[in-house]
C-alpha positions as CSV (number, residue, x, y, z in Angstrom):
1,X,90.0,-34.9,159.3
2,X,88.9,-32.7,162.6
3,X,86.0,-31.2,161.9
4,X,85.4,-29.5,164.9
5,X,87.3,-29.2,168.7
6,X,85.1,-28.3,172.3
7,X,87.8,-28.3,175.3
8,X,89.2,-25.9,178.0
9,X,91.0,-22.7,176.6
10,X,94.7,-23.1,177.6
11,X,95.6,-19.5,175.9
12,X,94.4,-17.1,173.2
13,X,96.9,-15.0,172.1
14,X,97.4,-13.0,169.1
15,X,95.6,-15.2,166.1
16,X,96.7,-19.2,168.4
17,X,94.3,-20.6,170.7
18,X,95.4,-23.6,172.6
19,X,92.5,-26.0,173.5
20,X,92.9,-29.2,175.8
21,X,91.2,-32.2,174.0
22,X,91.5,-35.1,176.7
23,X,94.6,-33.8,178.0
24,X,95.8,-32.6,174.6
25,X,96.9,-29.0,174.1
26,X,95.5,-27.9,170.0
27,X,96.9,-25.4,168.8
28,X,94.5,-23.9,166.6
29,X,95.0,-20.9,164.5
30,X,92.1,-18.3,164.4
31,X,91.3,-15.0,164.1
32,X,92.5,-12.4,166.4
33,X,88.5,-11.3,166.8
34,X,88.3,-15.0,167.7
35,X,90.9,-15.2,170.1
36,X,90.1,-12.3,172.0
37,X,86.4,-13.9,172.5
38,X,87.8,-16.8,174.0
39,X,89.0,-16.9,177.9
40,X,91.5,-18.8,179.2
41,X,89.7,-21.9,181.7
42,X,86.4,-21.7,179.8
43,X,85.4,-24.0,177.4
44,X,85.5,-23.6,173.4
45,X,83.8,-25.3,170.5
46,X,85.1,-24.5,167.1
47,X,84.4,-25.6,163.8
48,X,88.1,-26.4,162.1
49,X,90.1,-27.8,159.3
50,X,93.3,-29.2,159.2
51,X,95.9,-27.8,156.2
52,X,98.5,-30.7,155.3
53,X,101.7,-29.8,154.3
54,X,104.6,-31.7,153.3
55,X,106.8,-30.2,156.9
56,X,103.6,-29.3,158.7
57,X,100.1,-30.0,160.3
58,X,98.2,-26.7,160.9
59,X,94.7,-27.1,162.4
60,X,92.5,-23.6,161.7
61,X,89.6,-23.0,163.8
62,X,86.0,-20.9,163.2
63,X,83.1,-19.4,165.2
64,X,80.6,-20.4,162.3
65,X,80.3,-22.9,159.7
66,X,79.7,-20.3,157.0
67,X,83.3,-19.1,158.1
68,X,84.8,-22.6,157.3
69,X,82.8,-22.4,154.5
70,X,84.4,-19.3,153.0
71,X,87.7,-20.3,154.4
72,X,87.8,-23.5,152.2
73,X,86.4,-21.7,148.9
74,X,89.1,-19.0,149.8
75,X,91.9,-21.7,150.4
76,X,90.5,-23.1,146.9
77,X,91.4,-20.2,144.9
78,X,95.4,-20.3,143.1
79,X,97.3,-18.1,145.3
80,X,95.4,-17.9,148.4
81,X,97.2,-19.7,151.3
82,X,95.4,-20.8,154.5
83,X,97.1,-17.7,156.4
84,X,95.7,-15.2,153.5
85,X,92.4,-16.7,153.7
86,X,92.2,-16.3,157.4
87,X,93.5,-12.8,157.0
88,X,90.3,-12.3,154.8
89,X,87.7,-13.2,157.2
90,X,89.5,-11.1,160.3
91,X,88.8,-8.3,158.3
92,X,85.3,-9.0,156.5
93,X,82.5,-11.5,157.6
94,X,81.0,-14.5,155.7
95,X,78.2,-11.8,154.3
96,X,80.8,-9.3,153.2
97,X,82.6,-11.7,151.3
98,X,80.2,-12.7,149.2
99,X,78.6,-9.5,148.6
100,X,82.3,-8.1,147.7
101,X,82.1,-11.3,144.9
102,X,78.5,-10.1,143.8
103,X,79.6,-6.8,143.5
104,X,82.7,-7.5,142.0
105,X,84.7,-5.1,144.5
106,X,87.8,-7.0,144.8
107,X,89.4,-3.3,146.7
108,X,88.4,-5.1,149.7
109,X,90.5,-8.5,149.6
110,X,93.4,-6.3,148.8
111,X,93.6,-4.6,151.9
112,X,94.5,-8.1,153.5
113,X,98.2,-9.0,153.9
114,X,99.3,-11.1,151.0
115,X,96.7,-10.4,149.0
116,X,97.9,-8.5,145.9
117,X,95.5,-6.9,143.0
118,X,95.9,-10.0,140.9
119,X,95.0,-12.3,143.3
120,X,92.5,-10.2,144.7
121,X,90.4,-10.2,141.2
122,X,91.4,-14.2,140.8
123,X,89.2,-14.4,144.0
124,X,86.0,-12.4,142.4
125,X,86.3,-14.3,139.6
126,X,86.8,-17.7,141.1
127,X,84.1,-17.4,144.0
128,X,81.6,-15.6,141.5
129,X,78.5,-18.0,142.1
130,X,79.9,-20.2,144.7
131,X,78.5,-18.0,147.5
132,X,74.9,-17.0,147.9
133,X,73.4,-13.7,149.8
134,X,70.2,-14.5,151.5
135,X,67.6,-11.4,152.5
136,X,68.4,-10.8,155.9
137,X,67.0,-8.2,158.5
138,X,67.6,-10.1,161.9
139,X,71.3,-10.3,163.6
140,X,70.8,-14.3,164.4
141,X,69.6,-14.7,160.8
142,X,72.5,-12.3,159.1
143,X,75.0,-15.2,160.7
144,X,73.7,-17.7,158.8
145,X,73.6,-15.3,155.6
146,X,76.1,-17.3,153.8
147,X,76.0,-21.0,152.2
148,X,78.5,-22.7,150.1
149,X,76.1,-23.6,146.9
150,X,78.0,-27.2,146.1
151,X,76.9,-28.5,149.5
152,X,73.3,-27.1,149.3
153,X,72.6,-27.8,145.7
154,X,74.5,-32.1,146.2
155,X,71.7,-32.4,148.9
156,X,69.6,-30.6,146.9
157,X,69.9,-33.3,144.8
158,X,70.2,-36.1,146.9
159,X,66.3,-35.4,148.2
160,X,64.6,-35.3,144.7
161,X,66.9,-38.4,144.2
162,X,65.0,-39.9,147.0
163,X,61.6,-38.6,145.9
164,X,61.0,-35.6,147.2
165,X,60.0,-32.8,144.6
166,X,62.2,-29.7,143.9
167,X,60.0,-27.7,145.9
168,X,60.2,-29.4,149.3
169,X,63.6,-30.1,149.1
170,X,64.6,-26.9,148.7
171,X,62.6,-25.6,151.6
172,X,64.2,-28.7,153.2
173,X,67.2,-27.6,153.0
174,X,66.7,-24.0,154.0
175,X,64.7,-24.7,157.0
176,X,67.6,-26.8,158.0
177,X,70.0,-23.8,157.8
178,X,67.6,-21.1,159.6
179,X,66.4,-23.8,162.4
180,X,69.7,-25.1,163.6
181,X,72.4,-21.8,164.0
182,X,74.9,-23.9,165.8
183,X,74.8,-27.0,163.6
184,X,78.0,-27.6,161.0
185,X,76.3,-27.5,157.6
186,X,79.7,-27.2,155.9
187,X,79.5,-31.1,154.7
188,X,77.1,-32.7,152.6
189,X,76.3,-35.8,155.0
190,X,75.8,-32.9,157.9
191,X,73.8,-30.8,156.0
192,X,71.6,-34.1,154.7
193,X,70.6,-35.2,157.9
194,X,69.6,-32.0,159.0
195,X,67.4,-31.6,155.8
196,X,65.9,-35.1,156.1
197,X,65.3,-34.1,160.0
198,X,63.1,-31.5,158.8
199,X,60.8,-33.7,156.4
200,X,60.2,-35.9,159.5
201,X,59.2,-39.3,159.6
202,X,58.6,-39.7,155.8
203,X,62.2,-39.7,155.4
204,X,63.2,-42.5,156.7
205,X,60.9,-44.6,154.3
206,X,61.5,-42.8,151.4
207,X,65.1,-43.4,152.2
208,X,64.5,-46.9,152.0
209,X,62.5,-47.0,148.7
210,X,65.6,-45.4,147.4
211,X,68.2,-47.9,148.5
């Protein structure tokens, strides 16, 4: 799995960037927003995932974590192909997306190529309660606005497991989200360590209690 790719932009053309990884050109399929950010010679980090097929290996890269995040739940849903799913969040942000769930607006996911009315409502009605909006008034913050509930609620439950109560994990967890914007909190294990950063030292010896 590549979770993630920092190199020298090759090119950035249309939605394909081309990264150099130790003399490697990726190509890495993003969104046209995306590209267009990107200049050729600089460097890049993108978060990404990598879509196996039986005739092809497509790597898909992302600005933000809650983007990969979306991506995958998107991706998840019957009828939504990596390429739809990418066409979803060129158009609409991490935020928007959920709140179009919330709200049940599926008008906006049908404005994106591929995407017809009946897989547009599929996607409401799949993602309903797998996104969450948080309150949100600064730009950095709104970034960070989305969060995939499986990973947050499995470490959620991994830190009362190890002792902690409901409570202080949960701020745990949030003030692992708010205090590290360029961290990848799109895995469990990722998200975990950041959480158990934030408790401090007591961690690491309730951790051991627990094993």
């Amino acid at each position: 799995m590549i979770s993630s790719v920092r190199g020298t932009v090759l090119s950035a053309l249309g939605s394909t960037a081309v990264i150099e990884v130790g003399g490697v050109g990726l190509s890495i399929q993003v969104t046209p927003e995306h590209a267009l950010s990107m200049r050729t010679g600089s460097e890049a980090f993108v978060h990404t995932t990598l879509i196996v097929r039986e005739d092809s290996l497509s790597l898909f890269g992302f600005e933000t974590a809650e983007q990969l995040a979306v991506f995958e739940l998107l991706t998840s849903v019957t009828g939504v192909g990596p390429k739809s799913a990418l066409g979803v969040l060129a158009v609409l942000t991490p935020d928007q997306v959920a709140r179009a769930v919330s709200s049940e607006d599926d008008a906006v996911f049908r404005k994106v190529s591929g995407i017809g009315p009946k897989t547009a409502k599929l996607i409401v009605v799949a993602l309903t309660g797998k996104l969450r909006i948080t309150a949100s008034t600064t730009s950095a913050s709104s970034s960070r606005a989305v969060v995939a509930q499986p990973v947050d609620e499995s470490v959620l439950v991994a830190l009362i497991g190890l002792g902690w109560s409901e409570k202080i994990a949960q701020r745990a967890v949030e003030d692992a989200v708010a205090n590290n914007p360029e961290a990848d909190v799109s895995s469990v294990p990722a998200l975990l360590r950041l959480a158990l950063a934030q408790l401090g030292p007591a961690a690491s010896s309730a951790a051991g209690r627990a094993r």
